[in-house]
N, C-alpha and C positions, 0 to 999 in steps of 0.2 A: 753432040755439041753441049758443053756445061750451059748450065742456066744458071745467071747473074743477078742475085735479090737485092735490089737498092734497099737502102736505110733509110726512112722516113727521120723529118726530124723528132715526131713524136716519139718511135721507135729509140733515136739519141740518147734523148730525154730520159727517158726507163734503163737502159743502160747506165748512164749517167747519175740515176737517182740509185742505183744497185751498185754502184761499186763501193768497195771500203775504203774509209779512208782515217780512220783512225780503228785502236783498240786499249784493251788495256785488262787485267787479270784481277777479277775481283776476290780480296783476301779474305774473306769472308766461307767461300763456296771452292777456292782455284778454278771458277772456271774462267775461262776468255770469251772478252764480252767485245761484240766487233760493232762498230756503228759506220752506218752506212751515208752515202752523201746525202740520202733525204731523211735520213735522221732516226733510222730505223735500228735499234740495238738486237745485233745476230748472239744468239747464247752457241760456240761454239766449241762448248761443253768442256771437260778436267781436264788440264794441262798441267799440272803440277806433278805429276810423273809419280814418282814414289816416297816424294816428299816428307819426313817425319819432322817433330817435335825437335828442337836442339837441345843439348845436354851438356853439362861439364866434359863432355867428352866426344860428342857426336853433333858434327854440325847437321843443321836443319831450321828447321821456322820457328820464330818467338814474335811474342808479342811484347810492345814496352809497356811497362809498367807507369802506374799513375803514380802524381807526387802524392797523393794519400796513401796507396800501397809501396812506394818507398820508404815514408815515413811508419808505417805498420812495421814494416822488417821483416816478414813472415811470409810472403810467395818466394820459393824455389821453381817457379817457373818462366815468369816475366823481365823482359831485359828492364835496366834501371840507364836512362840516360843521362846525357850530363846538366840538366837543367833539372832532374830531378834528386840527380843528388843533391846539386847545390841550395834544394829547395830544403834540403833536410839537416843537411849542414849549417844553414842559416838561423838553426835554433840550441848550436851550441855554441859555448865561449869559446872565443878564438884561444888559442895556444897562447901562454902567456909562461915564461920562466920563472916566474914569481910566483903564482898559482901553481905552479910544479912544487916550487919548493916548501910551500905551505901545505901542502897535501903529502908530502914528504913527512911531517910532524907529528907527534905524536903526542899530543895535550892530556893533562891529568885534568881533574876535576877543577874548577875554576878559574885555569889557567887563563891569562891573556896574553894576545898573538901580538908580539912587539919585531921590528926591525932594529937592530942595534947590530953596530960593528960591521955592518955591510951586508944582513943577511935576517931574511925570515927567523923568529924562533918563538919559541911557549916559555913564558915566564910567571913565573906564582907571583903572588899578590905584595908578597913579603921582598921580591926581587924585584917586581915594577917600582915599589915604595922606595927601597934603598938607591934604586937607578935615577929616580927624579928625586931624591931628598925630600921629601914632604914630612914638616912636622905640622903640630896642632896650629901655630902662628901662620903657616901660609892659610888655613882655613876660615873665613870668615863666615857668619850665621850659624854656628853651631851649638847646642847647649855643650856646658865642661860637665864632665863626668861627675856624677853625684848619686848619695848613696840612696836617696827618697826615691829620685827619679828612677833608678834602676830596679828597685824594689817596686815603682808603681808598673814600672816596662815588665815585670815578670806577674803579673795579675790578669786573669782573665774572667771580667767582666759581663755579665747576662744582660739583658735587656731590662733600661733603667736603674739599673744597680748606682749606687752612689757612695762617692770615694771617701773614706774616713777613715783617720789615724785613733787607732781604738788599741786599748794594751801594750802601746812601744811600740805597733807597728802597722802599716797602711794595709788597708783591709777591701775590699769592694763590698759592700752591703745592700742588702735589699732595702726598699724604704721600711719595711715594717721592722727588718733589726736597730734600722736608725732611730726609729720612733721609739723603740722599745728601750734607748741605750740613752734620750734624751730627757729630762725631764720636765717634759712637756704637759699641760692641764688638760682633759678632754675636753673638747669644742662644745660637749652635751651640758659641761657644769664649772664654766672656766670663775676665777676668781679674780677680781681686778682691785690695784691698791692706788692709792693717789687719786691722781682729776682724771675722770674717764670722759671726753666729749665725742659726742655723737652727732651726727648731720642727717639731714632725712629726717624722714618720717620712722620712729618704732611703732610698729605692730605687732599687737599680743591679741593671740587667738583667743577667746574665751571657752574656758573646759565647760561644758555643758551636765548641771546638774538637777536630777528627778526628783523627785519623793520618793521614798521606796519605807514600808513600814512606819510611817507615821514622819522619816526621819530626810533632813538633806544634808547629805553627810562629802564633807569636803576633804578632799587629800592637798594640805599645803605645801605640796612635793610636785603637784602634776603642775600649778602655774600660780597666775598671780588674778587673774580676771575670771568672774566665772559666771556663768547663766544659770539662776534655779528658774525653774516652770511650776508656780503654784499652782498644782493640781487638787490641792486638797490641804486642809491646815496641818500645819509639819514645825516639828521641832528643828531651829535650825543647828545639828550638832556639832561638839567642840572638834574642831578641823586637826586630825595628825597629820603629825610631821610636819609640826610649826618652826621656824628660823626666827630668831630673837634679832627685833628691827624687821620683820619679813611685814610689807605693806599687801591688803587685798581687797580687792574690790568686788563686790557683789552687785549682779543687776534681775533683781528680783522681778518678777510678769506674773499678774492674776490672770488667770483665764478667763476664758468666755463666760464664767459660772461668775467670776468675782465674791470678793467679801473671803475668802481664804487667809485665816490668824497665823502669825508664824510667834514661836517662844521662843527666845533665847538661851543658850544650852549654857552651864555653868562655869564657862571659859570664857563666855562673852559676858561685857560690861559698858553700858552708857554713860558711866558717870553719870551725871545730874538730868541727865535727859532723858526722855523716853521712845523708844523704837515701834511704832503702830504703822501696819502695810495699810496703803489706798486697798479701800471698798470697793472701787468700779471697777467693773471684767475689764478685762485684756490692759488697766494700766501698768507701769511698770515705776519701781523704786530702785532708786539707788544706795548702798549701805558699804563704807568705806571703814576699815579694819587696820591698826595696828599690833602686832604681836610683842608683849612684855615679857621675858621668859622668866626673870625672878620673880614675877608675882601668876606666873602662868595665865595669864589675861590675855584676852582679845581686848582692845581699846578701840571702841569705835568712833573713830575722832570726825565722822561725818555721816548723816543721814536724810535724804531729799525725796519726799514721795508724789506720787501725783503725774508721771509723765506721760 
């Protein structure tokens, strides 16, 4: 007699949890991958048979291709779908008849691209001008043609150069050829005629002058004010390079020794007066000088001792 095994429901159950109920073939590996009702994924290994590569000529497996490798244009192996065209085509200009027919043309140098007559075309400068009549009258703000101007337009200019019409014709100069071409006084020894008025204060440095050999010897060339330092009695000598009308002032100082004589050099004259320096150390005098040049004289038209 057969023996009949009842089915628990636990038993059910395990049944139930084993059997398959879905699958599906991983592209990755070809295998098939089975999952079970308790949720158990069976690897029920290469089902893709003999499957190859697809080719211009062989069908088989591809892969699509991305919209980056779309737009690259360089895989011969990857399919390209239609959203990835479209993702590549979205970066040229649409078709346009117009654009055909400009690309169609053939332009010379300067040419510009006019529509006239019903059609794209390349037109020179001298053909756009005669096409819109343009004379100098439709122009406004423009200088008129002139011969300076053109002559200054063909000059080329360095850094600070300054413009001057010099022998009949405009020239670019440096400041030093302009200076050299002007006749200008140097700033060291300028000459002034008429009323000269000055504001401010003038300051004149005073030339500082020693003893040296008995002698204090002045150049009326280097200024108009001068410092001697009586270090010792000294001949005061006659000053070269005197200016007829040239005024100068002298500020004499005894040292710390004092009583130091000075003598007048044979250029210089007091008239009715007499010139004797302060005695006391470290005083100082003052001795004011006009130059006569027809009688070659110093005039010393002021003398104040004692400061």
């Amino acid at each position: 007699m057969a023996t009949v095994t009842g089915l628990t429901a636990e038993r059910m159950l395990a049944i139930e949890d084993a059997s398959v109920v879905a699958g599906e073939v991983d592209n990755g590996t070809g295998h098939l991958i089975l999952t079970t009702h308790g949720g158990t994924d069976i690897d029920a290994g290469y089902v893709m048979g003999n499957a190859v590569d697809a080719t211009e000529t062989l069908k088989g497996i591809a892969e699509l291709a991305t919209n980056a490798e779309v737009a690259a244009g360089t895989d011969t192996s990857r399919i390209v779908t239609p959203a990835g065209l479209a993702s590549v085509l979205g970066l040229f200009q649409p078709h346009d008849t117009a654009l055909d027919d400009i690309s169609d043309l053939s332009p010379s140098a300067n040419d510009i691209l006019q529509y006239i007559a019903g059609v794209w075309t390349n037109r020179t400068m001298a053909q756009l001008k005669a096409a819109l009549a343009i004379s100098i009258a439709d122009v406004t703000g423009v200088q008129p043609s002139d011969a300076d101007l053109t002559a200054i337009a063909a000059l080329t200019p360095s850094a600070n150069d300054i413009l001057q019409f010099i022998s009949g014709s405009w020239a670019n100069r440096t400041p030093a050829q302009v200076a050299a071409s002007l006749p200008v006084a140097s700033s060291a020894d300028p000459t002034f005629t008429g009323t000269v008025t000055l504001s401010g204060r003038q300051v004149i440095t005073p030339e500082a002058i020693s003893i040296s050999g008995g002698n204090a010897s002045i150049d009326a060339a280097t200024g108009n004010v001068f410092d001697i330092a009586a270090t010792a009695n000294f001949t005061l000598a006659n000053p070269t390079n005197p200016t007829n009308g040239q005024v100068i002032h002298l500020r004499i100082t005894q040292d710390a020794t004092g009583s130091r004589v000075m003598t007048l050099g044979s250029a210089w004259t007091a008239g009715p007066s007499t010139v004797t320096l302060s005695t006391t150390a470290n005083k100082i005098d003052h001795l004011v000088a006009m130059y006569h040049s027809t009688s070659s004289k110093w005039h010393i038209t002021g003398f104040q001792a004692g400061f």
